[in-house]
C-alpha positions in Angstrom: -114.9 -94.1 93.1 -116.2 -90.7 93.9 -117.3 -90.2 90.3 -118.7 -93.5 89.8 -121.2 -93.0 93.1 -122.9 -89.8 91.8 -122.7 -91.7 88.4 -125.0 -94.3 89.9 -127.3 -91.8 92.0 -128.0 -89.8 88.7 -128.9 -93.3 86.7 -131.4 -94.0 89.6 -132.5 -90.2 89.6 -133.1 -90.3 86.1 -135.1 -93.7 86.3 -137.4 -92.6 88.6 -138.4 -89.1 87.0 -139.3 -91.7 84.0 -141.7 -93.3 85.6 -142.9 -90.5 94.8 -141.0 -91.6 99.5 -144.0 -92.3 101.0 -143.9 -88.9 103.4 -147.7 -88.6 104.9 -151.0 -87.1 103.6 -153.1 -88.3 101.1 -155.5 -87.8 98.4 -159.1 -86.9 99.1 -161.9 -88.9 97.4 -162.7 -86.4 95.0 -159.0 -85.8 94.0 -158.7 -82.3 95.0 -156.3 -82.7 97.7 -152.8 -83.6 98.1 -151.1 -86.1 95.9 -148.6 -87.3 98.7 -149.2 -91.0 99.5 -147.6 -93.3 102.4 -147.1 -94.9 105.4 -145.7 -92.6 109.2 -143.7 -89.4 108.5 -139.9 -89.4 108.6 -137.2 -86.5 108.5 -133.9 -86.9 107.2 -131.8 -90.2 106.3 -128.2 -90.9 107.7 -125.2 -89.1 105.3 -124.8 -91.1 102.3 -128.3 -93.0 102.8 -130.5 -94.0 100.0 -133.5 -94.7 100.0 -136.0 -96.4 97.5 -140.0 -96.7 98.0 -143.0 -97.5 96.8 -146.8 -97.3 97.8 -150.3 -98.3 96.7 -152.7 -96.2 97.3 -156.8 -97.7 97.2 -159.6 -94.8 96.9 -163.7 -95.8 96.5 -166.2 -93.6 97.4 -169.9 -93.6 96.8 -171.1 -91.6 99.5 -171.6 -87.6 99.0 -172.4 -84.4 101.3 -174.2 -81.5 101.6 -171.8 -79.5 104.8 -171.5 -82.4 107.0 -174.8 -84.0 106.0 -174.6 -87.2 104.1 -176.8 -86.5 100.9 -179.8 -88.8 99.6 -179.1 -90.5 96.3 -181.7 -88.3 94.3 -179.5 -85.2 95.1 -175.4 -86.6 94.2 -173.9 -85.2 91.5 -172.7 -88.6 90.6 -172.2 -92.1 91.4 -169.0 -92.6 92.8 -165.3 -91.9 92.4 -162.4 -94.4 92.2 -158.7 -94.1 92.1 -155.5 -96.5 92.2 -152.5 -95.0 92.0 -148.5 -96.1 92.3 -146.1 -93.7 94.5 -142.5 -93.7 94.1 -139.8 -92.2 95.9 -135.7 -91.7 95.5 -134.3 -90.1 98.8 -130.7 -89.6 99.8 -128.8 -88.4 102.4 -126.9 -85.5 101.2 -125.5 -85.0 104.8 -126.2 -85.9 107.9 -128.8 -83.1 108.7 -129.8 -82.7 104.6 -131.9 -84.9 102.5 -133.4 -84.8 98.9 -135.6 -86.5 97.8 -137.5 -86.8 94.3 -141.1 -88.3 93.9 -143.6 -89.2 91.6 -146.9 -91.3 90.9 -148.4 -93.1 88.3 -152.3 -93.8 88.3 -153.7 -96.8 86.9 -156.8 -95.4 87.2 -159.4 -92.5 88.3 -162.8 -92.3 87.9 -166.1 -90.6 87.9 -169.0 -92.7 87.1 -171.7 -90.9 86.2 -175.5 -91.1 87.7 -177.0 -94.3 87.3 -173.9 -95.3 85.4 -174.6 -93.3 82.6 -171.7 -93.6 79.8 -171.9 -90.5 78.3 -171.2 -88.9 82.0 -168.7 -91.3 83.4 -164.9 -90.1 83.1 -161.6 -92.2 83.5 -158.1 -91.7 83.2 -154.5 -93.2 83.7 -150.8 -92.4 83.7 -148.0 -90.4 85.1 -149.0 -87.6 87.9 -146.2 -84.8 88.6 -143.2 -84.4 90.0 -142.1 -83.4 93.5 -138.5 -82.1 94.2 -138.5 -82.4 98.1 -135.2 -81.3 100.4 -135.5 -81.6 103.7 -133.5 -79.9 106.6 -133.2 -81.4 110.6 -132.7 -78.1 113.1 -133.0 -80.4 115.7 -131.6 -83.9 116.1 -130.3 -85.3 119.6 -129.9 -88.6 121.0 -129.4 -89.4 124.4 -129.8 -92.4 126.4 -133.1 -91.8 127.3 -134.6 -90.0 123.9 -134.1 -89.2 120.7 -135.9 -85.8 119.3 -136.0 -84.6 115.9 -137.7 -80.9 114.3 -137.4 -81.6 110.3 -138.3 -78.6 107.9 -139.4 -79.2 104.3 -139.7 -77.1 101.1 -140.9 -78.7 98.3 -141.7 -77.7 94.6 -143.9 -79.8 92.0 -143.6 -79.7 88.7 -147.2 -81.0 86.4 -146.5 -83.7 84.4 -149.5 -85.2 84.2 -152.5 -84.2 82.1 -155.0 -81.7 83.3 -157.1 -80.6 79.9 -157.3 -84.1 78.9 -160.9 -84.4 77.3 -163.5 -87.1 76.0 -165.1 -87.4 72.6 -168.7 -87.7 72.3 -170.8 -88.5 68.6 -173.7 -86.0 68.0 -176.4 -88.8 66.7 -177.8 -86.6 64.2 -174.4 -84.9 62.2 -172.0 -87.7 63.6 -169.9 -84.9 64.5 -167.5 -86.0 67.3 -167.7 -83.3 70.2 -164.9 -83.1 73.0 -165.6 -82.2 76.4 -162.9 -81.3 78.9 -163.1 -83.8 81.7 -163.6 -82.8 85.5 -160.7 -81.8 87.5 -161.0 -85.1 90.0 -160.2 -87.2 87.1 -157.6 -85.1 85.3 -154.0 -86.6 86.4 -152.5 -83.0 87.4 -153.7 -79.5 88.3 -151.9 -78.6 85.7 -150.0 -75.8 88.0 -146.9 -75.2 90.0 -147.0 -75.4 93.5 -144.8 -75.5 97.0 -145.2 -77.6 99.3 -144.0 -76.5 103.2 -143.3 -79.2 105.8 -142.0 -79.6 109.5 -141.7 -83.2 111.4 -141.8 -83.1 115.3 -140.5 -86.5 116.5 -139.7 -87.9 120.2 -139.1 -91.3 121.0 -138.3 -93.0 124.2 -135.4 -95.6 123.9 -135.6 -97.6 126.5 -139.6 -98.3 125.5 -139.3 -98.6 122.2 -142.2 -95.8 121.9 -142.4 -92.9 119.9 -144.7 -89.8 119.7 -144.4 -87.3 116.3 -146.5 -84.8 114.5 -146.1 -83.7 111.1 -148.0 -80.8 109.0 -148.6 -79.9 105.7 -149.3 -76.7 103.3 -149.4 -76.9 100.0 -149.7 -73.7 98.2 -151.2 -74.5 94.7 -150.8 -71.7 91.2 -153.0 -71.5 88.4 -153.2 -73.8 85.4 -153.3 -72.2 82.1 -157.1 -73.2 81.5 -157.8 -70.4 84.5 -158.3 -72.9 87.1 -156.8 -73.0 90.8 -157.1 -76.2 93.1 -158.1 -74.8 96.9 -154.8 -75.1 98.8 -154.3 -77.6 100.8 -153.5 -78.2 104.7 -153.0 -80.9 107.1 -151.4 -81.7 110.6 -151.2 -85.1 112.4 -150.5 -86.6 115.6 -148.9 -90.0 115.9 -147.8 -93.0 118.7 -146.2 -96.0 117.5 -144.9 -98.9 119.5 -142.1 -100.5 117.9 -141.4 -104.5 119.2 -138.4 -106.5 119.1 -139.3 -108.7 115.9 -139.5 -105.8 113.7 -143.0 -105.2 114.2 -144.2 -101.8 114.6 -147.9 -100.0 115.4 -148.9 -96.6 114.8 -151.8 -94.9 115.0 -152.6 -91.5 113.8 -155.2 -88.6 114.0 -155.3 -86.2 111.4 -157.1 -82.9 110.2 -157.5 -81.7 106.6 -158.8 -79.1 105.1 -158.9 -77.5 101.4 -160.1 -74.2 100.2 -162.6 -74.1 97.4 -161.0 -73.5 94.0 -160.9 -70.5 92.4 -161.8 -69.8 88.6 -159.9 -67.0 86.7 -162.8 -64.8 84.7 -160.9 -63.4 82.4 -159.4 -66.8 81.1 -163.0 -68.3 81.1 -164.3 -65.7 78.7 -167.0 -68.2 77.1 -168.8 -69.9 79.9 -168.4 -71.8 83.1 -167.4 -75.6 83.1 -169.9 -77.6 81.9 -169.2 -81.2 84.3 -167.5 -79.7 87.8 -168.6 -77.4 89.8 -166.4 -74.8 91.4 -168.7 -74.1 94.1 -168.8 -78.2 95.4 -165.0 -77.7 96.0 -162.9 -77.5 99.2 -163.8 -79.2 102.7 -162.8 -80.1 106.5 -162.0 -83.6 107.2 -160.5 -85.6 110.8 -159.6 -88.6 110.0 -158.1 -92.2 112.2 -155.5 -94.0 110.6 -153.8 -97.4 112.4 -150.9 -98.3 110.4 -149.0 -102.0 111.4 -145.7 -102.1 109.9 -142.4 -104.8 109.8 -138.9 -104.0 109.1 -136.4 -107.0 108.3 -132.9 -105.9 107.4 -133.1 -102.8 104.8 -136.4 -103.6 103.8 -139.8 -101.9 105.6 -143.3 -102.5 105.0 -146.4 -100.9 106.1 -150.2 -100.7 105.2 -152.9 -98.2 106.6 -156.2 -97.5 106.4 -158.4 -94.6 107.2 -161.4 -93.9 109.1 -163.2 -90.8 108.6 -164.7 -89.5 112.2 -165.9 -86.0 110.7 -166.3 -84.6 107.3 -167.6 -80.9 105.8 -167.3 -80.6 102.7 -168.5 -77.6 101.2 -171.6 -77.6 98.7 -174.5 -75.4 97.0 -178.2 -75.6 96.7 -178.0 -77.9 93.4 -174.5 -79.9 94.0 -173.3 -81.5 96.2 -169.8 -83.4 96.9 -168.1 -86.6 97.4 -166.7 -87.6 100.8 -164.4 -90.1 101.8 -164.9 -94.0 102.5 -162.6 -96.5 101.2 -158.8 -95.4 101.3 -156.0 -97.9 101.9 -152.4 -97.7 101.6 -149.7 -100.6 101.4 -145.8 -99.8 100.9 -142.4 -101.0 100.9 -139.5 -99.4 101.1 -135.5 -100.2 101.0 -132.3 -98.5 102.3 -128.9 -98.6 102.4 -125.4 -96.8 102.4 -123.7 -95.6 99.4 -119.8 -96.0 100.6 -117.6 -93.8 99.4 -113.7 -95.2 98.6 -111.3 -93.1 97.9 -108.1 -94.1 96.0 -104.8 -92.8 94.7 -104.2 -93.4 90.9 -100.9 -93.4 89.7 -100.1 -92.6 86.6 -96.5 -94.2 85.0 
């Protein structure tokens, strides 16, 4: 039976790198941060856990900045910027203080329309992100009748998958000569680059109140793409209460900051000219965000949906360009566990 359970696990491994667990932190508006979607943070499942999950994430955004400034219409760089996108997730419990996890997304759509909703500037496109091989480690996890705490470290790795040249085709009126231009990095699918991702989970809740106070961070550490491009790195940290009732219903509420570094362009890769549609220098900001969450668990099933609430935003721009912030982003997720049970037996062999 012990062959037939990792038989199983690889099937459902295998399925799901066809096709990311909803651990926290999630895209910005332009599509330049991190690429993790979900509901409340967790650390590690029980020995022999499994997990499946899933998550839609919502982005629209039609409001842009110049440093913390919201810009004036004559000024944006574009119209707006819009994103859908599926997040799956395959987690087990390798042992009781070890969990792996793999994840990834599929978009069913990003896109940049272009001013006044010029065509010929407006960029879309849809299908499979990356990867993400995520094992996670508790240091700390003690229950007594009071409290149970919890310190979780993470280190992940992503692997690209997803396009990040992927161009558009424009007809020259006069030769009818079809000419392809690389679209901008906020609708490409990946950044085209390898990149770890580091992780720790704080967690205390009180038993006999059903309460719970947690923090999680993020730092994503981002490579170079082979067209010479780096996305700024990315980094994050939260605070979170939740009040968990006895009908399964459960509130959270989070604060969280963000921040990304400007991206970096490799000169000697870019030998013959700058990109023509994005602009390096309208990359990277500072964001604080609010984020109620209302969640219900019945049996092995849990669901969740969230919103957030900018409360600050810098994002960082130049005399001529300026950036897209955040408005619209909404999450909704489900999310299923249960024990793989190990039997072993005695075959005998006449």
């Amino acid at each position: 039976m012990g062959r037939i359970k990792w038989t199983i696990l690889l099937v459902l491994v295998t399925c799901f790198m066809l096709i990311r667990e909803t651990v926290y932190a999630q895209c910005c508006a332009g599509g330049s941060g991190c690429t993790i979607a979900g509901g409340a943070p967790t650390g590690v499942l029980q020995k022999h856990q499994l997990m499946l999950g899933t998550s839609f994430q919502y982005i629209n955004s039609s409001k842009f900045y110049k440093g913390s400034d919201p810009a004036s219409s004559s000024i944006r760089t574009f119209d707006s910027f819009r994103s859908s996108y599926e997040y799956f997730t395959l987690g087990y419990g390798l042992t009781q203080n070890l969990t792996f996890s793999l994840e990834a997304g599929y978009y069913f759509q990003k896109k940049e329309t272009g001013l006044e909703g010029n065509p010929a500037t407006t960029y879309e496109a849809s299908g499979i992100g990356d990867l993400i091989l995520f094992p996670r480690y508790d240091i700390l996890n003690r229950i007594d009748e009071k409290h149970h705490d919890e310190i979780t470290l993470g280190l992940g790795y992503k692997i690209p998958l997803g396009s990040y040249n992927d161009s558009t085709g424009t007809i020259e009126p006069f030769s009818g000569d079809v000419f392809y231009v690389t679209k901008p990095t906020a609708v490409q699918l990946s950044s085209g680059a390898l990149e770890l991702i580091f992780y720790t989970f704080m967690y205390r809740r009180y038993t006999n109140k059903n309460i719970a106070i947690f923090a999680n961070a993020y730092y994503i550490r981002k490579g170079y793409n082979p067209n010479g491009e780096k996305l700024g790195d990315y980094l994050s940290f939260a605070v979170f209460a939740s009040k968990n009732f006895l009908n399964g219903l459960g509130i959270t509420l989070q604060a969280r900051y963000e921040q990304v570094q400007a991206m970096k362009i490799n000169e000697s890769v870019l030998l013959y000219g700058k990109p023509s549609n994005y602009y390096p220098e309208a990359t990277g900001y500072k964001k604080v965000f609010i984020t109620p969450q209302v969640s219900y668990s019945k049996g092995r099933f849990s669901f969740f949906a969230s919103s957030d609430f900018p409360v600050y935003q810098y994002l960082n721009t130049s005399d001529y360009y300026t950036q897209v912030g955040s408005a619209i982003q909404a999450t909704v997720g489900l999310s299923y566990r249960f024990e793989v049970k190990t039997h072993e037996t005695n075959t005998v062999i006449d």
